[in-house]
C-alpha positions in Angstrom: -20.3 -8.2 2.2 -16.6 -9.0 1.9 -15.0 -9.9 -1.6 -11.7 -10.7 -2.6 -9.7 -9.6 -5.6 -6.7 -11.9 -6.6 -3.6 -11.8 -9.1 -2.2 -14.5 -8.1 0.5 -17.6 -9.8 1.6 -19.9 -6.9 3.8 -22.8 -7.1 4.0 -26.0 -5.0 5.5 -25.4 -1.3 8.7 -25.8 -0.5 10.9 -25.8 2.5 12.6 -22.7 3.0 14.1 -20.0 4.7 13.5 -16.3 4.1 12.1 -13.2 5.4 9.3 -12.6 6.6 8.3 -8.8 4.9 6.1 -7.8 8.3 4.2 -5.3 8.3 4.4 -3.1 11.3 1.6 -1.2 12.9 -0.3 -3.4 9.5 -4.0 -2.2 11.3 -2.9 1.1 11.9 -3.9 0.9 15.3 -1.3 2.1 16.9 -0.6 6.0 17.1 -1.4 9.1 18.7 -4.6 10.5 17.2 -4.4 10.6 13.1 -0.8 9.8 13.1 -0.3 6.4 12.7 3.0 4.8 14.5 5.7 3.1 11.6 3.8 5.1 8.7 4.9 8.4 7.0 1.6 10.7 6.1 3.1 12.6 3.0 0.9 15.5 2.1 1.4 16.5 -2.1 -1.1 18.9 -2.5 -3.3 21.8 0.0 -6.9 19.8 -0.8 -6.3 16.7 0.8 -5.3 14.8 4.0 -3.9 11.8 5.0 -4.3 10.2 8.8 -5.1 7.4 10.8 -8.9 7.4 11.0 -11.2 5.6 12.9 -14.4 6.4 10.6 -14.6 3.2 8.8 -12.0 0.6 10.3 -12.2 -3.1 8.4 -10.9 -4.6 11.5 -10.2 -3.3 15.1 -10.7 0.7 15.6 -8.6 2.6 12.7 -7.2 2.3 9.4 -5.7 4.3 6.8 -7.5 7.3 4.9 -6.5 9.9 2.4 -8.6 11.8 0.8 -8.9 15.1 -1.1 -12.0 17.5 -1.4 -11.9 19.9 -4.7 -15.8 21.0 -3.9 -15.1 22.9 -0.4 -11.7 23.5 -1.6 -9.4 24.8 -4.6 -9.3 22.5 -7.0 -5.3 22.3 -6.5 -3.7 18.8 -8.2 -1.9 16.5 -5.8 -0.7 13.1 -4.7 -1.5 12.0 -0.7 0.5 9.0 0.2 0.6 6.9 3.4 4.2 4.7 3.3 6.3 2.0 5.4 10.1 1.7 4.9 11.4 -1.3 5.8 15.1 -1.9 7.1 17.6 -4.2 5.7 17.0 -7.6 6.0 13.0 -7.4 5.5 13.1 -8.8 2.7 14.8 -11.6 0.5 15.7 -10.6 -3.5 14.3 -13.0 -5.8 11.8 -14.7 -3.8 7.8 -15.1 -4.1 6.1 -12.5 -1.7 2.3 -11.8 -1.4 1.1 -8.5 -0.7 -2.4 -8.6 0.8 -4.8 -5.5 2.2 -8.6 -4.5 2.7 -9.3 -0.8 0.8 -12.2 0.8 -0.1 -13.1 4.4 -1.4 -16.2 6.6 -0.1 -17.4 7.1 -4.2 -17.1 5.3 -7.0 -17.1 8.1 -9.2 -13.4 8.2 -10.0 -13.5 11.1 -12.4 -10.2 13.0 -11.8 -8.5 10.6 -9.8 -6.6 7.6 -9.3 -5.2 5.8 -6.5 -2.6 2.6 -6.5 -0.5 0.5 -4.2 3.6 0.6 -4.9 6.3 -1.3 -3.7 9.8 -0.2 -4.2 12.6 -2.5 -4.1 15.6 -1.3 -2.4 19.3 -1.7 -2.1 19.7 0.7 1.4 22.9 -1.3 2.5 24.4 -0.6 -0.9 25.6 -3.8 -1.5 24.4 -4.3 -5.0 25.2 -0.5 -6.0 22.3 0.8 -3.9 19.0 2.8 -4.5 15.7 1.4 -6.0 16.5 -2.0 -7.6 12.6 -2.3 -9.1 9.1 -1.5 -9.0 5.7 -2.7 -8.7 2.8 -0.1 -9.4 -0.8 -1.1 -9.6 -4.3 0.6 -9.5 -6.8 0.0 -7.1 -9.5 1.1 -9.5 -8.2 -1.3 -12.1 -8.5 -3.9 -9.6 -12.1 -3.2 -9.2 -12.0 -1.2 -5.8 -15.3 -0.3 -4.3 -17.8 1.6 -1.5 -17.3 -1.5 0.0 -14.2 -2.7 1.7 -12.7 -5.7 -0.5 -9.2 -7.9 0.0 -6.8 -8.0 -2.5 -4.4 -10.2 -2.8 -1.0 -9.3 -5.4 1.6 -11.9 -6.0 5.2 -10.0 -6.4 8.7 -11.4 -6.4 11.7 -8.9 -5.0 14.5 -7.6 -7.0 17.6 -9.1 -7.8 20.0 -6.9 -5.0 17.2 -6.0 -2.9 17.4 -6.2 1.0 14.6 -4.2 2.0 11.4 -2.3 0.3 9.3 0.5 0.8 5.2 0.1 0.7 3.3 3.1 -0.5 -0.5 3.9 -0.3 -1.2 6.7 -3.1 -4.5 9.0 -3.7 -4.0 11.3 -6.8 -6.2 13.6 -7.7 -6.2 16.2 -11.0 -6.7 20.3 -10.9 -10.6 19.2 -11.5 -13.5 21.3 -9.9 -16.5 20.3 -8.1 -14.7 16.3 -7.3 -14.1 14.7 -3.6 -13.3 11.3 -2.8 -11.2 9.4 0.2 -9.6 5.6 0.1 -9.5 3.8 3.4 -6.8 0.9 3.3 -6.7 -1.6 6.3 -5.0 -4.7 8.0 -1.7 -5.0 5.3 0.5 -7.7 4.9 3.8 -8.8 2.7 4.1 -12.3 3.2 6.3 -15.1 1.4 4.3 -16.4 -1.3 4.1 -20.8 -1.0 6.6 -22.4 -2.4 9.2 -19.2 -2.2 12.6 -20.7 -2.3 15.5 -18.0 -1.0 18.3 -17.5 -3.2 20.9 -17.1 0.3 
């Protein structure tokens, strides 16, 4: 069964006109084999992978999984990260945006590990002096991630200067023997939140 985890504030709606934040590729189904098309598969350590799976889709025939084994291999720290950059004009700075995603993990036994969803707020045309203009970073084991797929829903608002943003997926795992673990993440999305009003 299907549950869904929520942070959410929303005001009344509004009339408006912003962007949109999609998601490409947002099931992962496109790609060739366990590279996923519009995703970078960032390897940070020699125990772990990251690739377009289709062991344990939520939806359709592939999603998302990184995953590190410390048990068949050395027990070598490290960060696996799947990630989307978006161009400028994705997204609009100081407006309401929902970020929404199915993820599970294969154990709950999270000893050693962590993993989290970040969003990165970014200048890239350099308009407002460029680079990261702010930051969200939240754990999917302190929002109550499971064996089980779940949805979760987080409530964000962009960055005063921001044009664009970067999503990140993120496994981390300690220099701790005798652990294994993977987290699946499936059918993403970054939409306005109700009632966003764009500050053009």
């Amino acid at each position: 069964m299907k549950t869904t985890t929520t942070i959410a504030i929303l005001a009344a709606a509004a009339a408006a006109s912003f962007a949109s934040a999609d998601i490409i590729n947002a099931g992962f189904e496109a790609g060739t084999g366990a590279d996923a098309d519009n995703w970078a598969e960032i390897f940070g350590g020699p125990s772990g992978s990251v690739e377009r799976s289709m062991a344990n889709p939520n939806s359709g025939d592939y999603s998302a999984y990184m995953s590190f084994d410390h048990i068949t291999n050395v027990a070598v720290g490290g960060a696996y990260f799947i990630e989307q950059n978006q161009p400028v004009g994705s997204i609009t700075a100081e407006t309401d945006y929902n970020l929404s995603f199915y993820a599970m993990v294969d154990s709950t036994d999270f000893v050693g590990m962590d993993t989290f969803v970040q969003i990165l707020w970014l200048d890239q045309d350099g308009s407002d002096g460029g680079g990261v203009r702010g930051e969200s970073l939240t754990s999917l084991i302190g929002l109550g991630i499971n064996d089980g797929y779940q949805q979760f829903s987080i409530d964000l608002t962009s960055a005063a200067g921001a044009d664009s943003f970067l999503l990140r997926f993120q496994l981390s795992a300690g220099a701790v023997d005798g652990i294994a673990n993977g987290v699946y993440v499936d059918d993403v999305a970054l939409t306005p939140a109700p009632g966003s009003v764009a500050l053009l």
